[in-house]
TITIDREN-610082 format. One line per field, with one value per residue (C-alpha): residue number from 1; residue in three letters; x, y, z. Coordinates in nm, 3 decimals, padded with zeros to 5 digits. Example, Ala and Ser with C-alpha at 12.3 -4.5 7.8 and 13.67 -1.06 7.14 Angstrom:
BEGIN
i 1,2
aa ALA,SER
c1 01.230,01.367
c2 -00.450,-00.106
c3 00.780,00.714
//
This chain:
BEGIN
i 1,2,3,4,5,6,7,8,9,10,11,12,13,14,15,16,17,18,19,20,21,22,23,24,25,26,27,28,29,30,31,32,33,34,35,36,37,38,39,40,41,42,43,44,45,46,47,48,49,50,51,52,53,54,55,56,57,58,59,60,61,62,63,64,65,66,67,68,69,70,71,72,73,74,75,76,77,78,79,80,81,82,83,84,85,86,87,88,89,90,91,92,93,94,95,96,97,98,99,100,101,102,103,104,105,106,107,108,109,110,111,112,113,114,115,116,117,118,119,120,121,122,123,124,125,126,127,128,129,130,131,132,133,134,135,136,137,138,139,140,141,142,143,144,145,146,147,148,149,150,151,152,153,154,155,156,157,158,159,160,161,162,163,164,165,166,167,168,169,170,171,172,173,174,175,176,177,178,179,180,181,182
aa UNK,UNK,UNK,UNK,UNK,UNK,UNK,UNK,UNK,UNK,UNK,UNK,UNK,UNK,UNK,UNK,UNK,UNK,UNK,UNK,UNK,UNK,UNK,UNK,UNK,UNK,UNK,UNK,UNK,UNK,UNK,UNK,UNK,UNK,UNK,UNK,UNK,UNK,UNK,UNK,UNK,UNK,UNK,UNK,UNK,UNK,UNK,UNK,UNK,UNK,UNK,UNK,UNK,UNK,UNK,UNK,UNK,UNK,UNK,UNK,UNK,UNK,UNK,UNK,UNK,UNK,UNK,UNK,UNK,UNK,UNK,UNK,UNK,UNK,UNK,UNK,UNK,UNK,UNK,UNK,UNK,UNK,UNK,UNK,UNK,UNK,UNK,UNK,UNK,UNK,UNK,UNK,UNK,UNK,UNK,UNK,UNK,UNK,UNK,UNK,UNK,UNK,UNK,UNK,UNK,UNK,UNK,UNK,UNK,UNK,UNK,UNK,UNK,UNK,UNK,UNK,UNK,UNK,UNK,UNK,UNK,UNK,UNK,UNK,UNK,UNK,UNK,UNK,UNK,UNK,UNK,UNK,UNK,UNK,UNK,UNK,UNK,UNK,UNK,UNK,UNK,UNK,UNK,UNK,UNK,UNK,UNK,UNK,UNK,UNK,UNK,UNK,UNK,UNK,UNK,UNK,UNK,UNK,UNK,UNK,UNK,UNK,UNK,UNK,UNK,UNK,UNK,UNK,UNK,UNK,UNK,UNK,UNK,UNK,UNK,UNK,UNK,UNK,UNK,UNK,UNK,UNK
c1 05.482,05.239,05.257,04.946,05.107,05.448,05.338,05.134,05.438,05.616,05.316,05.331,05.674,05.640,05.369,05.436,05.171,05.216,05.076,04.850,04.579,04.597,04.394,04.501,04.443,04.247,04.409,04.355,04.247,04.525,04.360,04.439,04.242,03.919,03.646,03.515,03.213,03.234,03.077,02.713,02.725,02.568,02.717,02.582,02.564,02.577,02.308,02.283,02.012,01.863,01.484,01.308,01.528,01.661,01.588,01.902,01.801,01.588,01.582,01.545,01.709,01.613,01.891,01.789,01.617,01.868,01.756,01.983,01.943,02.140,02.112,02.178,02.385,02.351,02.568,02.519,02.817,02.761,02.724,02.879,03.124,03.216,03.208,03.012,02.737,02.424,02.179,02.030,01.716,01.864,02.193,02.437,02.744,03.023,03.269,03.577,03.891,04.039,04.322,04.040,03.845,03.567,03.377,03.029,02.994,03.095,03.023,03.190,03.111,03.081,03.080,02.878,02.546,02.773,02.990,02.740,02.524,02.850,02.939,02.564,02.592,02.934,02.761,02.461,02.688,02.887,02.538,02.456,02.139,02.027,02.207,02.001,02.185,01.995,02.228,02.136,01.840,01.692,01.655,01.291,01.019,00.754,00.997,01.034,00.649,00.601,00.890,00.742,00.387,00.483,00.645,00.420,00.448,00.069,-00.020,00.216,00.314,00.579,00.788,01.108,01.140,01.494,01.403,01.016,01.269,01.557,01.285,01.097,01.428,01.542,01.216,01.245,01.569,01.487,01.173,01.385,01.638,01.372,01.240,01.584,01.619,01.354
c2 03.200,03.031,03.065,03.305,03.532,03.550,03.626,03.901,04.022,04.064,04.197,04.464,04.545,04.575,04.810,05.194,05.427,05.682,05.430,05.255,05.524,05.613,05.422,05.223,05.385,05.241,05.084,05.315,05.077,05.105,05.162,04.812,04.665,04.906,04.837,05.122,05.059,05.155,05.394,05.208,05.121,04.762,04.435,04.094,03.777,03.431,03.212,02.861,02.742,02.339,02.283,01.951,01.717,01.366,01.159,00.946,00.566,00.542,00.331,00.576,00.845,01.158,01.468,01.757,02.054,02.364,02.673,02.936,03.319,03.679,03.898,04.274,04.387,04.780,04.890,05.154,05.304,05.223,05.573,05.395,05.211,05.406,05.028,04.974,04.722,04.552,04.421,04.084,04.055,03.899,04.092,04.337,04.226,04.331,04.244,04.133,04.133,03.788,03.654,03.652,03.988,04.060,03.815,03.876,03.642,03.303,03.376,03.575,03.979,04.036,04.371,04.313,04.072,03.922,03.768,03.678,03.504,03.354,03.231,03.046,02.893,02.747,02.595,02.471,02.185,02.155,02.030,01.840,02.113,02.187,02.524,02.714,03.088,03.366,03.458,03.133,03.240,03.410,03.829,03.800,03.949,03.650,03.354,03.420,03.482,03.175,02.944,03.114,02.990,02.657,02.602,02.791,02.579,02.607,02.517,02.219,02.011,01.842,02.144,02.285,02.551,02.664,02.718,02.912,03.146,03.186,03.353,03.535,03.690,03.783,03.928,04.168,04.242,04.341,04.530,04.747,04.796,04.919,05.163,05.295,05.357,05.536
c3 09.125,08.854,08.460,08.479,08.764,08.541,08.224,08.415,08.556,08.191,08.059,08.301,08.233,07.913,07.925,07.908,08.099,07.820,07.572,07.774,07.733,07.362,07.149,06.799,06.519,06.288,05.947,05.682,05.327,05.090,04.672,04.621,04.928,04.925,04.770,04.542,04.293,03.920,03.747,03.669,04.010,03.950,04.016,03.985,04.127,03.941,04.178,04.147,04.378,04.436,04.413,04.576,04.848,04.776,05.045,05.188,05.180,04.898,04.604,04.292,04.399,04.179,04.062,04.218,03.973,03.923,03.939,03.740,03.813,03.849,04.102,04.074,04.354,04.428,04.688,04.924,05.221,05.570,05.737,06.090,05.967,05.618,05.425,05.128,05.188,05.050,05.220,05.053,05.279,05.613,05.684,05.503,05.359,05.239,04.969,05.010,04.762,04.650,04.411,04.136,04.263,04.420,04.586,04.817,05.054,04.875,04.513,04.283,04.187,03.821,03.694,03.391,03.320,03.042,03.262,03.504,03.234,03.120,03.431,03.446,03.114,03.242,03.571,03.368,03.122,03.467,03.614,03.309,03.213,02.837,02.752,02.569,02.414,02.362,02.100,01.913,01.832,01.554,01.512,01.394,01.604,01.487,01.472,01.820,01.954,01.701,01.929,02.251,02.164,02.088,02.400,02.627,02.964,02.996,02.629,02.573,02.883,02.720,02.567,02.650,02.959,02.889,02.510,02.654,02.924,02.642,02.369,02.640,02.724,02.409,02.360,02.638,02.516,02.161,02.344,02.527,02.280,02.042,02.318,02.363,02.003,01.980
//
């Protein structure tokens, strides 16, 4: 008698008829281990993404470009499955629970922009990039067009991107906080 023919032989054994035709049930998520979104029902995503290559055997080799950005996650259930899902273009995914929380995929889920901006501004001095707050600048509707202007991208070649995107933002920001004020 082989290996294969014995353990074929025990398996048998140990199998009861009564059982053999009921299915498993499936495991029921416990509070702790299911994922349930909050009340806004956003989430977002720190991305950190590389622009240009490097090639391998060349003399001056040049740092790649990072490219900072949030993504807002909304998540919708799975009517087959009953899981809540997103779908980021290519395929739907799921998150899944860590020591730390949430995490989608391999990054992190933040339940406010706060933390996901925060969480940028940390990987931006990790990479060695200008950080430039939006809260460092000033409250005054034509300080800021003034800044903006100066360092339009198109106008002056030579200014400062990160200072251009930081006013534009807090622009929008004081926009829409006006037009919800009023």
């Amino acid at each position: 008698m082989t290996n294969a023919q014995r353990r074929a032989a025990w398996l048998a054994s140990r199998m009861d008829p009564s059982i053999s035709d009921s299915k498993p049930e499936p495991a029921i998520p416990t509070p702790s281990s299911a994922f349930c979104p909050h009340e806004s029902g956003a989430y977002y995503l720190a991305v950190v993404g590389t622009v240009g290559t490097f090639k391998m055997f060349t003399r001056d080799l040049k740092p790649p470009v990072y490219t900072y950005g949030i993504t807002t996650v909304h998540f919708e259930r799975d009517p087959v499955t009953g899981k809540w899902v997103w779908f980021d273009g290519e395929k739907n995914q799921s998150p899944r629970k860590t020591q730390d929380g949430w995490r989608l995929g391999s990054k992190p889920l933040y339940e406010t922009r706060e933390s996901a901006e925060a969480a940028l501004q940390r990987e931006m001095v990790k990479n060695g990039d200008r950080v430039t707050k939006v809260h460092d600048l000033p409250d005054d509707m034509t300080a800021l067009k003034r800044i903006r202007s100066a360092h339009h991208p198109d106008r002056n070649p030579d200014s400062d991107g990160d200072l251009y995107q930081a006013v534009v933002e807090k622009l929008d920001r004081m926009r829409a906080e006006s037009l919800a004020a009023a």
